[in-house]
PyMOL Python script that loads the backbone (N, CA, C, O; Angstrom):
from pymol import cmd

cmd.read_pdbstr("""\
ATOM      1  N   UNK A   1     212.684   0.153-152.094  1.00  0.00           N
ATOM      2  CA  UNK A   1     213.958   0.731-151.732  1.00  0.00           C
ATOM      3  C   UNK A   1     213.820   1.652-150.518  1.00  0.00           C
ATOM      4  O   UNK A   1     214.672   1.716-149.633  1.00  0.00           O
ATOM      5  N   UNK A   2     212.798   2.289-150.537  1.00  0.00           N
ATOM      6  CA  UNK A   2     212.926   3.324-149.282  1.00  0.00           C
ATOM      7  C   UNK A   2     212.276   2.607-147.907  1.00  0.00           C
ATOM      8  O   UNK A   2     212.476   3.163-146.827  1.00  0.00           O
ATOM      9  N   UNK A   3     211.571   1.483-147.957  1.00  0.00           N
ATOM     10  CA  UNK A   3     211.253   0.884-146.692  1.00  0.00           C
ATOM     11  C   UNK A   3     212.736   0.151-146.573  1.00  0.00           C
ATOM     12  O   UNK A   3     213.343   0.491-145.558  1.00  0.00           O
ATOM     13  N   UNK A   4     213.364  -0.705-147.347  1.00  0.00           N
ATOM     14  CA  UNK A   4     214.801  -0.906-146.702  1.00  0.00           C
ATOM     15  C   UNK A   4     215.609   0.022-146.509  1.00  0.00           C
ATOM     16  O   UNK A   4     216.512  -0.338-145.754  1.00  0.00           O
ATOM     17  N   UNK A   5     215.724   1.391-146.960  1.00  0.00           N
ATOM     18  CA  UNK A   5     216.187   2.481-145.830  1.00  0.00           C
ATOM     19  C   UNK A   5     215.766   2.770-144.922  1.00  0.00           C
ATOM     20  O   UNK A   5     216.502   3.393-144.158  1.00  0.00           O
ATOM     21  N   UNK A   6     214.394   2.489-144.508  1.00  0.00           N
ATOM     22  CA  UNK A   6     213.806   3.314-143.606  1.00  0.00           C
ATOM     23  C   UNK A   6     213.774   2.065-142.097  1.00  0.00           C
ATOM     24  O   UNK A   6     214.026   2.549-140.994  1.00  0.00           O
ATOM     25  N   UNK A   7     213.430   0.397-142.198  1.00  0.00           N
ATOM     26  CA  UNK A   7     214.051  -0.208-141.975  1.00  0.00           C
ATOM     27  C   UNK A   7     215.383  -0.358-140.930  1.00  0.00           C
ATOM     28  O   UNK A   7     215.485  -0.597-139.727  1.00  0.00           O
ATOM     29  N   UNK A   8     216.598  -0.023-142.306  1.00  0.00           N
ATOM     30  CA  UNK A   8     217.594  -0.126-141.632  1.00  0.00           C
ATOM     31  C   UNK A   8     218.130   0.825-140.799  1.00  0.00           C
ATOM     32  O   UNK A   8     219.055   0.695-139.997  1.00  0.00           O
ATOM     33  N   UNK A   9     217.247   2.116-141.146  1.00  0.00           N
ATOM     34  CA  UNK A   9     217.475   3.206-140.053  1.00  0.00           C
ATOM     35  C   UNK A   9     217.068   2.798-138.707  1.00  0.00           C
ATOM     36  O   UNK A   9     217.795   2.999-137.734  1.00  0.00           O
ATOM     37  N   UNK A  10     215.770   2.153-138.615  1.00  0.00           N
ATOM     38  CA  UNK A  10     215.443   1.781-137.646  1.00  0.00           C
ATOM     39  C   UNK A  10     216.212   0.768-136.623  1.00  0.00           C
ATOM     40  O   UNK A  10     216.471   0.785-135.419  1.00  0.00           O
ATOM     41  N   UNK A  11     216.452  -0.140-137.733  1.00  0.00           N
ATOM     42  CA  UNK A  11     217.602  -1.196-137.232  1.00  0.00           C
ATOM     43  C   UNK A  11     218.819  -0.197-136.017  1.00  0.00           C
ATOM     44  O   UNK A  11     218.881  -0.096-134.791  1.00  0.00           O
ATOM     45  N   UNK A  12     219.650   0.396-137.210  1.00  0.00           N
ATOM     46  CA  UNK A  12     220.676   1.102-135.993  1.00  0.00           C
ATOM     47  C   UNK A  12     220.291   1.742-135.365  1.00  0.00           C
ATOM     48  O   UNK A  12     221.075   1.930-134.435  1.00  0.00           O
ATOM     49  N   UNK A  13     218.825   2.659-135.220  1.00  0.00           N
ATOM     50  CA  UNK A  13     218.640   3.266-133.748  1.00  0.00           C
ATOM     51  C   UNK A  13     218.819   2.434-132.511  1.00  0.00           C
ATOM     52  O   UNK A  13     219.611   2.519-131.573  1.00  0.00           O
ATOM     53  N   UNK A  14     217.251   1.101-132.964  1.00  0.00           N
ATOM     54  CA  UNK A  14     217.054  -0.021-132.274  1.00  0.00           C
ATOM     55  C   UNK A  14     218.407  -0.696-131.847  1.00  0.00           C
ATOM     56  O   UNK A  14     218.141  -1.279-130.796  1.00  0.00           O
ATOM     57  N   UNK A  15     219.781  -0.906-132.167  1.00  0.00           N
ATOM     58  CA  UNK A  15     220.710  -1.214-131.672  1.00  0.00           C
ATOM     59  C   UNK A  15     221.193  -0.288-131.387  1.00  0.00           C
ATOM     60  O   UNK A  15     222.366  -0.604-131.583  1.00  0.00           O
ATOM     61  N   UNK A  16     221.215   0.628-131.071  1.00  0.00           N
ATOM     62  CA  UNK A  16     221.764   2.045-130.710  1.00  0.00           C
ATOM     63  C   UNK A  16     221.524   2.016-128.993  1.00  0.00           C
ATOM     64  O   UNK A  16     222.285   1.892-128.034  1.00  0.00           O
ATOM     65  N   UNK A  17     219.701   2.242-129.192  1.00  0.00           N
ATOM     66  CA  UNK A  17     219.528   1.702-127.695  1.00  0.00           C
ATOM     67  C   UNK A  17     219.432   0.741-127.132  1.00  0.00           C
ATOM     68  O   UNK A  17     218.830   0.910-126.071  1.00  0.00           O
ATOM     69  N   UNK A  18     219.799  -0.458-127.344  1.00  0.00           N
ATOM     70  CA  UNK A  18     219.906  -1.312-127.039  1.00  0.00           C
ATOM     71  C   UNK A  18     220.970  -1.576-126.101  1.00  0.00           C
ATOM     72  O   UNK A  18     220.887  -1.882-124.912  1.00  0.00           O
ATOM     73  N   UNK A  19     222.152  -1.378-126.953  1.00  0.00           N
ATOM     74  CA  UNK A  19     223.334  -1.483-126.387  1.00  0.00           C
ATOM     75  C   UNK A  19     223.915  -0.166-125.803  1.00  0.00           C
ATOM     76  O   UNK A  19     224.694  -0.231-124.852  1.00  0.00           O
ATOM     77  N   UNK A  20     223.538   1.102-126.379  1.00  0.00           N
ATOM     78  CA  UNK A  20     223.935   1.763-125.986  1.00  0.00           C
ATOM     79  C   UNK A  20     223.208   2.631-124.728  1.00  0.00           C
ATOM     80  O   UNK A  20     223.756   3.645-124.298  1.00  0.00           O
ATOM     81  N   UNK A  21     222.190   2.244-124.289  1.00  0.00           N
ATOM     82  CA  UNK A  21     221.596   2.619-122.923  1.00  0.00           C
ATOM     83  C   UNK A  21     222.244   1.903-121.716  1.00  0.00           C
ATOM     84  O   UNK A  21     222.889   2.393-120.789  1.00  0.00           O
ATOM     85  N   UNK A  22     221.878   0.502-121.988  1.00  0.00           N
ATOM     86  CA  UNK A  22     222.679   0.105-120.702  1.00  0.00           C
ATOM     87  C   UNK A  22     224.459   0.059-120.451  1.00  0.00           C
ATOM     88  O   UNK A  22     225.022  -0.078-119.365  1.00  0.00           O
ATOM     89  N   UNK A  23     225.058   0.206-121.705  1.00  0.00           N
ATOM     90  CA  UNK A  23     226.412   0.677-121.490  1.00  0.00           C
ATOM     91  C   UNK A  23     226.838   2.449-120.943  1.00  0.00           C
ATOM     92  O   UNK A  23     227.834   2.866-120.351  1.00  0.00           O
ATOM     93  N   UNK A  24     225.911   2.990-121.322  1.00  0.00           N
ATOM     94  CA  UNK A  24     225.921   4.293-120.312  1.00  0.00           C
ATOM     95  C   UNK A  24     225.637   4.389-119.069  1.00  0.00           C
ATOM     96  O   UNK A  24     226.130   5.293-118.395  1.00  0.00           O
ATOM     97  N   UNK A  25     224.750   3.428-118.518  1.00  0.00           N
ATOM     98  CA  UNK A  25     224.330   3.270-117.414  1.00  0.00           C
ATOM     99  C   UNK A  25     225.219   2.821-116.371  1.00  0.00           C
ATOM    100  O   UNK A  25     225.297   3.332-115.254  1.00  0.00           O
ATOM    101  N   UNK A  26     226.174   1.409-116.978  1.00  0.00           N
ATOM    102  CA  UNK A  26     226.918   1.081-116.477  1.00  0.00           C
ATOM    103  C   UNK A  26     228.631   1.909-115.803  1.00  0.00           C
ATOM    104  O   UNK A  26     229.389   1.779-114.842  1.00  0.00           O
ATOM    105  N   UNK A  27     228.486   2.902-117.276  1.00  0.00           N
ATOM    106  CA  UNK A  27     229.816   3.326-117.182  1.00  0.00           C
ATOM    107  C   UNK A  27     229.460   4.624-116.041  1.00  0.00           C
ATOM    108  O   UNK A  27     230.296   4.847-115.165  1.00  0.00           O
ATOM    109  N   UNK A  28     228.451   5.282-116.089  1.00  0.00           N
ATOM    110  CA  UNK A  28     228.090   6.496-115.170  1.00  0.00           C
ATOM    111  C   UNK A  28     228.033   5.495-114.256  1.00  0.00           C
ATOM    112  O   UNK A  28     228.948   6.106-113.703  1.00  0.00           O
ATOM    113  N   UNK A  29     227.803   4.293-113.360  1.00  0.00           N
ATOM    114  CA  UNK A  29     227.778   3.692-112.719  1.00  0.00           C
ATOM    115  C   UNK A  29     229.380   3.347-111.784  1.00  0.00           C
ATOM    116  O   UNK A  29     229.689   3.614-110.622  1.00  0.00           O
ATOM    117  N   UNK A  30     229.910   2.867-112.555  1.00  0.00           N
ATOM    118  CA  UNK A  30     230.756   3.204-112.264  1.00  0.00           C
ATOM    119  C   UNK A  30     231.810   4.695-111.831  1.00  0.00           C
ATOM    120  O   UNK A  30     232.572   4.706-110.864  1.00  0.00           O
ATOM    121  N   UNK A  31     231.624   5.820-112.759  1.00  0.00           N
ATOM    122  CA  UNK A  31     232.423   7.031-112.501  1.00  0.00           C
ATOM    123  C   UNK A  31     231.352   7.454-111.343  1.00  0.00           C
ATOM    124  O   UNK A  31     231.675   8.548-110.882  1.00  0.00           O
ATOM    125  N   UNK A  32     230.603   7.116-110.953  1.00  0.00           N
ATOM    126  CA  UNK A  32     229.986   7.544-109.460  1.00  0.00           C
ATOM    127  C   UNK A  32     230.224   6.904-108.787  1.00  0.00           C
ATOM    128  O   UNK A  32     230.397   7.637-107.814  1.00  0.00           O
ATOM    129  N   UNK A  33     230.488   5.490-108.322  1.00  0.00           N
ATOM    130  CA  UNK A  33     231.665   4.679-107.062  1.00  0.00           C
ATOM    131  C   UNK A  33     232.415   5.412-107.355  1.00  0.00           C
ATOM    132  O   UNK A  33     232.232   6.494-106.799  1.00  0.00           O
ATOM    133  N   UNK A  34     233.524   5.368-108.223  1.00  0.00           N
ATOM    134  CA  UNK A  34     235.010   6.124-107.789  1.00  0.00           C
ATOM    135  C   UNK A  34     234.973   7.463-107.115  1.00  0.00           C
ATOM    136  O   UNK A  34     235.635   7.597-106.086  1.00  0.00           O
ATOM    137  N   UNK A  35     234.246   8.505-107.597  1.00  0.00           N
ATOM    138  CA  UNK A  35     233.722   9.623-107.325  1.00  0.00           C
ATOM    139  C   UNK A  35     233.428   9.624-105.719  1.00  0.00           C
ATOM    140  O   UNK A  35     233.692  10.428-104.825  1.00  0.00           O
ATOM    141  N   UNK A  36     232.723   8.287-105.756  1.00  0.00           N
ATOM    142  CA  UNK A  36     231.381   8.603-104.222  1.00  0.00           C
ATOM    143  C   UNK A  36     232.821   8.169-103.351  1.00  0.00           C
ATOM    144  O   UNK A  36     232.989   8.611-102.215  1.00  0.00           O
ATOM    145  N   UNK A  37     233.976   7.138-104.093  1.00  0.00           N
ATOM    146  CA  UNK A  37     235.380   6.810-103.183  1.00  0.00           C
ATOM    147  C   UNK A  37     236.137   7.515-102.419  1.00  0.00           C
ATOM    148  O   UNK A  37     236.763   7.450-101.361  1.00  0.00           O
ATOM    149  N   UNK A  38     235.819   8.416-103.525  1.00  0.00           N
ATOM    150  CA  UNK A  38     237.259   9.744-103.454  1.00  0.00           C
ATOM    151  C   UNK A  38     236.154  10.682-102.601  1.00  0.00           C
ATOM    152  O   UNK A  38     236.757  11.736-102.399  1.00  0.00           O
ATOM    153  N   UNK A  39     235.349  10.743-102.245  1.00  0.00           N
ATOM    154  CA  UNK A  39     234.245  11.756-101.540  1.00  0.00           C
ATOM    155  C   UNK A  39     234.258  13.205-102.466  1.00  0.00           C
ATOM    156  O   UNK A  39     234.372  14.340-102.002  1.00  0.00           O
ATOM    157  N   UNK A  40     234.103  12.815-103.966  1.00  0.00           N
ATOM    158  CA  UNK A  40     233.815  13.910-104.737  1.00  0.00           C
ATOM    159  C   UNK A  40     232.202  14.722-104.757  1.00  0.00           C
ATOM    160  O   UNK A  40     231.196  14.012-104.792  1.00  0.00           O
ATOM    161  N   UNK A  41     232.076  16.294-104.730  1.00  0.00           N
ATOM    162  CA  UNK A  41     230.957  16.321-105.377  1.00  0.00           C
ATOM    163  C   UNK A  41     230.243  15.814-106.272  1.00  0.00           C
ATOM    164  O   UNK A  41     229.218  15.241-105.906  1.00  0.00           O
ATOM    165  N   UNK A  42     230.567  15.873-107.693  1.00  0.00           N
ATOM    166  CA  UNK A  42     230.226  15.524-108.675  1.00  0.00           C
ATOM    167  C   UNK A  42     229.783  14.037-108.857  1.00  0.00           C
ATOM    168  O   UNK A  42     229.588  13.601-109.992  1.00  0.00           O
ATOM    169  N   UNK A  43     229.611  13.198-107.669  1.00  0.00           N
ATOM    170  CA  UNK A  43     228.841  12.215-108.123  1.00  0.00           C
ATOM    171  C   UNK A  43     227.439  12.463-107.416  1.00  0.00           C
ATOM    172  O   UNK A  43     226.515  11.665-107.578  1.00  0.00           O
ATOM    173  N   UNK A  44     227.352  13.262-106.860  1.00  0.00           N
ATOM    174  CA  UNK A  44     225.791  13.401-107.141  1.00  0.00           C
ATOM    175  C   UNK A  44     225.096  14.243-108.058  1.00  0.00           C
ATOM    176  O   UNK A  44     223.909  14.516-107.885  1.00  0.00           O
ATOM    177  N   UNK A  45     225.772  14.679-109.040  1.00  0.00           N
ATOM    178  CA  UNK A  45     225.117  15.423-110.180  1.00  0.00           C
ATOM    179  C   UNK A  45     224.934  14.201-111.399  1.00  0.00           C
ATOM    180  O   UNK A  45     224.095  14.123-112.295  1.00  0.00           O
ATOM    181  N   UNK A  46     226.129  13.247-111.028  1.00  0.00           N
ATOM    182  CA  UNK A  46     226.171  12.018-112.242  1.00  0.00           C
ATOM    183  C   UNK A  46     225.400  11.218-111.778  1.00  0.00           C
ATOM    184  O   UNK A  46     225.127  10.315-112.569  1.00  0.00           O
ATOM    185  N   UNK A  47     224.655  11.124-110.281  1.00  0.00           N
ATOM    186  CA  UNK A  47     223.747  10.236-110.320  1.00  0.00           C
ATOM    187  C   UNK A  47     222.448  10.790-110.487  1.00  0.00           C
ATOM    188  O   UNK A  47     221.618  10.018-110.008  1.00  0.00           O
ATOM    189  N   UNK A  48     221.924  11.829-110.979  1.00  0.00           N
ATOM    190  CA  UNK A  48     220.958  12.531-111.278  1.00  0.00           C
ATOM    191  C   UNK A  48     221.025  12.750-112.882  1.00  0.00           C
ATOM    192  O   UNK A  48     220.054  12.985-113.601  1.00  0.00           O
ATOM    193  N   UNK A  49     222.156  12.643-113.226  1.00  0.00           N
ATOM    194  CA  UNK A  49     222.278  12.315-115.181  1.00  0.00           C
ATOM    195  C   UNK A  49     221.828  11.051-114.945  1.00  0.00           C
ATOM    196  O   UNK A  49     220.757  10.822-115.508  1.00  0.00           O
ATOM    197  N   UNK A  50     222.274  10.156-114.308  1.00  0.00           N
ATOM    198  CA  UNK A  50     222.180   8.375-114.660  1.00  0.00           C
ATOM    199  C   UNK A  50     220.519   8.378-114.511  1.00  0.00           C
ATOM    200  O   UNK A  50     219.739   8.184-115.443  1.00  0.00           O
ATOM    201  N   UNK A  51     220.167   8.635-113.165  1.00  0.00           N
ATOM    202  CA  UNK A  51     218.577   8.359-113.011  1.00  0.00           C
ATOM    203  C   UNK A  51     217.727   9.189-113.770  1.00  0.00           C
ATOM    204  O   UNK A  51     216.608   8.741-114.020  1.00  0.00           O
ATOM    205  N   UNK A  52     217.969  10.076-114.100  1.00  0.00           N
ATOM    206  CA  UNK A  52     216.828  11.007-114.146  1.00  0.00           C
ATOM    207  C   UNK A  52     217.051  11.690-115.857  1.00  0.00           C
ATOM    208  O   UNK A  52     216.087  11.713-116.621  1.00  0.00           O
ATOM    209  N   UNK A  53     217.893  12.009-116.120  1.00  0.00           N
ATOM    210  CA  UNK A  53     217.978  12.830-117.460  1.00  0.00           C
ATOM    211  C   UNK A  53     218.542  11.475-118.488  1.00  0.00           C
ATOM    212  O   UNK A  53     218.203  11.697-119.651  1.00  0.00           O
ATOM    213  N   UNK A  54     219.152  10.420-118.373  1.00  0.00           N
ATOM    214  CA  UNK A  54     219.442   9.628-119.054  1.00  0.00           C
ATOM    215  C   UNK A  54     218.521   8.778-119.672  1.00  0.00           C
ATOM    216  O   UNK A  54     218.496   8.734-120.902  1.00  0.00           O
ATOM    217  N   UNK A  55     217.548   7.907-118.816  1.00  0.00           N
ATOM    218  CA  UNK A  55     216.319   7.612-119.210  1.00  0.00           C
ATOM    219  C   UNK A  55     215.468   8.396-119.747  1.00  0.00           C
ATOM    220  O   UNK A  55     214.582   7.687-120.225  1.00  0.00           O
ATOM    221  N   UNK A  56     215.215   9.696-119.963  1.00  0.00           N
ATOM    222  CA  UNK A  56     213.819  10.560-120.138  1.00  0.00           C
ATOM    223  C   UNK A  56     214.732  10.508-121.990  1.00  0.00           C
ATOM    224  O   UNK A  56     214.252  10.484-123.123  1.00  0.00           O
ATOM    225  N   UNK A  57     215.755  10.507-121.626  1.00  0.00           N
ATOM    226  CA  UNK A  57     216.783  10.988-123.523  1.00  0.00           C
ATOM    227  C   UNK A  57     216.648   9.835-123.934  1.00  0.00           C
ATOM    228  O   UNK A  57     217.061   9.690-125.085  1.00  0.00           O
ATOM    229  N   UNK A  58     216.166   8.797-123.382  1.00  0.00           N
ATOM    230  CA  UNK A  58     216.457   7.588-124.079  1.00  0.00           C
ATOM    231  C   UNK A  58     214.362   7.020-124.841  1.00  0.00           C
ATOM    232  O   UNK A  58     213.743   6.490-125.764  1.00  0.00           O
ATOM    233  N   UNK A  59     214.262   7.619-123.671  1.00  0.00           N
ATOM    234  CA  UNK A  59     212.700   7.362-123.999  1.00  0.00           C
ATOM    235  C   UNK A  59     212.025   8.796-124.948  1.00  0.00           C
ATOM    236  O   UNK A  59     210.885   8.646-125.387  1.00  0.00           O
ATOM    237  N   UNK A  60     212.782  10.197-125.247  1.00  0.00           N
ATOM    238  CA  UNK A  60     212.781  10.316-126.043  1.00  0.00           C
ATOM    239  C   UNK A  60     213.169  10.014-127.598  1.00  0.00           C
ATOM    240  O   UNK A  60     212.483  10.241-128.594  1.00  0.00           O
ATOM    241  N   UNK A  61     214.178   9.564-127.533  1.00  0.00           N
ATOM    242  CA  UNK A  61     214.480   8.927-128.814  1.00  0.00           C
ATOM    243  C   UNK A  61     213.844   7.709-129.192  1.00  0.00           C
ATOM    244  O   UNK A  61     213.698   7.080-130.239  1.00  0.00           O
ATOM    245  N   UNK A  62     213.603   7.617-128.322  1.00  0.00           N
ATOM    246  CA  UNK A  62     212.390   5.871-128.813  1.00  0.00           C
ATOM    247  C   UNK A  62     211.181   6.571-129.294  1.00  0.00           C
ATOM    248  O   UNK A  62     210.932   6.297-130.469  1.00  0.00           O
ATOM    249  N   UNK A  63     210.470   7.279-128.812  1.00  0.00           N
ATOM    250  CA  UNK A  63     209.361   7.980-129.341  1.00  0.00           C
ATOM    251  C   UNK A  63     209.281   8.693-130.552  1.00  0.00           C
ATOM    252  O   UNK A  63     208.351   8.737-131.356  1.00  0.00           O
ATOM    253  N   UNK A  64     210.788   9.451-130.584  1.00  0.00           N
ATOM    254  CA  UNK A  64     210.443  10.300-131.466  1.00  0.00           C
ATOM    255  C   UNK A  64     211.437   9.345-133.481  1.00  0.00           C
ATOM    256  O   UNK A  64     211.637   9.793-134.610  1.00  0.00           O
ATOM    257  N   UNK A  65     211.680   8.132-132.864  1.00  0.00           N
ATOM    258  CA  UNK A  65     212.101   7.595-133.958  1.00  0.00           C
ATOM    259  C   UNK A  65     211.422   6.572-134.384  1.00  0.00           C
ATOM    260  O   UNK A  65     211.490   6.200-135.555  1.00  0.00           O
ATOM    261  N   UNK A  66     210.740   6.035-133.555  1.00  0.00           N
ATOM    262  CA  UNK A  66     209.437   4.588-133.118  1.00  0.00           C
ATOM    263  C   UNK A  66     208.375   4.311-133.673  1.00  0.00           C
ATOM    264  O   UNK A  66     207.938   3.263-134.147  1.00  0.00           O
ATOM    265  N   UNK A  67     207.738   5.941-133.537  1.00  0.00           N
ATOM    266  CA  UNK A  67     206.642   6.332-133.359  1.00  0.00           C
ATOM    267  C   UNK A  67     206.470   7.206-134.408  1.00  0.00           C
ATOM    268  O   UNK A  67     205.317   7.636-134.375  1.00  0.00           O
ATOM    269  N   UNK A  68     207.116   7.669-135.340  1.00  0.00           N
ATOM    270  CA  UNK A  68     207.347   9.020-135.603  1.00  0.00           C
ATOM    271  C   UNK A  68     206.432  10.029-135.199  1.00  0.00           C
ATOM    272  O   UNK A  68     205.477  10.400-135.882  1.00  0.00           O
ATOM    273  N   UNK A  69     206.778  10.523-133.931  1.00  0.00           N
ATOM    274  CA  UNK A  69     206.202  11.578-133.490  1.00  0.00           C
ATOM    275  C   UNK A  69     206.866  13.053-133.703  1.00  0.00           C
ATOM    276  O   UNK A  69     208.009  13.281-133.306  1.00  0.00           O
ATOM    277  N   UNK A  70     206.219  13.855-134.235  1.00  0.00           N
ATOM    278  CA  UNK A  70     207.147  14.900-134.492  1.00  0.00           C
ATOM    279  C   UNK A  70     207.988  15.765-133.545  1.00  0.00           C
ATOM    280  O   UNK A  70     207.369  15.889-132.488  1.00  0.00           O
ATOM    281  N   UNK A  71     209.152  16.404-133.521  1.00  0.00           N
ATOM    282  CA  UNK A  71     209.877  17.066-133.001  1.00  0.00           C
ATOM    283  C   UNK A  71     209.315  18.005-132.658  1.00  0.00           C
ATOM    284  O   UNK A  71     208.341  18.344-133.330  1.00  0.00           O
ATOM    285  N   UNK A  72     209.700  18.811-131.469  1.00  0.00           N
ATOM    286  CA  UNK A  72     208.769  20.005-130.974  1.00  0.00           C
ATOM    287  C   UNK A  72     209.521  21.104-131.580  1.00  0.00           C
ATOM    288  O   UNK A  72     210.745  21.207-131.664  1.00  0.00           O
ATOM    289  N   UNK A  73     208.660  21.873-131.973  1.00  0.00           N
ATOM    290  CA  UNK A  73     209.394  23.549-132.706  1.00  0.00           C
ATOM    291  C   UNK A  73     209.334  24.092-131.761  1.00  0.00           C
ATOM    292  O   UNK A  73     208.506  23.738-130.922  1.00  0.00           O
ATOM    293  N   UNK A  74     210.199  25.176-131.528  1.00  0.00           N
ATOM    294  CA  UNK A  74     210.284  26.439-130.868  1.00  0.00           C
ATOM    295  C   UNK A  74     209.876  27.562-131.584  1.00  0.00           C
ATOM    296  O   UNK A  74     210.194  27.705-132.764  1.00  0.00           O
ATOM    297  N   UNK A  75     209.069  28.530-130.856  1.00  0.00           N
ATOM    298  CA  UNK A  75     208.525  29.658-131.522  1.00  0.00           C
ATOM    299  C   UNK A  75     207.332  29.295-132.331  1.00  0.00           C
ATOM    300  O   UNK A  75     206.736  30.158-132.974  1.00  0.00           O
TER     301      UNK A  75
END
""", "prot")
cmd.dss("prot")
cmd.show_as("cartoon", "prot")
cmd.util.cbc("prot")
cmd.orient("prot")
């Protein structure tokens, strides 16, 4: 019983990022054309979420659900 919980937890992470990485990617992809259209600031802060802080959150959660690697404490 607890490996088919543990399992299916895995399951919905594993579709979690699956689908849900490259649909973020896409959609910040987009709100930075319109942005970069309109000659807004703010798409260069969303293209520094897209490249840079989006992947590192995504490859944390793979690690730390994957792998079970433990969470870092503070203090």
């Amino acid at each position: 019983m607890l490996m088919n919980a543990l399992t299916n937890n895995l399951l919905i992470w594993s579709i979690a990022l699956i689908v849900g990485f490259p649909l973020l990617v896409i959609l910040l992809g987009e709100i930075i054309h319109s942005l970069q259209a309109k000659q807004q600031p703010l798409a260069t802060t969303l293209q520094a979420v897209r490249n840079l802080i989006l992947p590192v959150f995504a490859f944390l959660i793979f690690t730390q659900k994957f792998s079970n690697c433990p969470t870092p404490m503070n203090g």
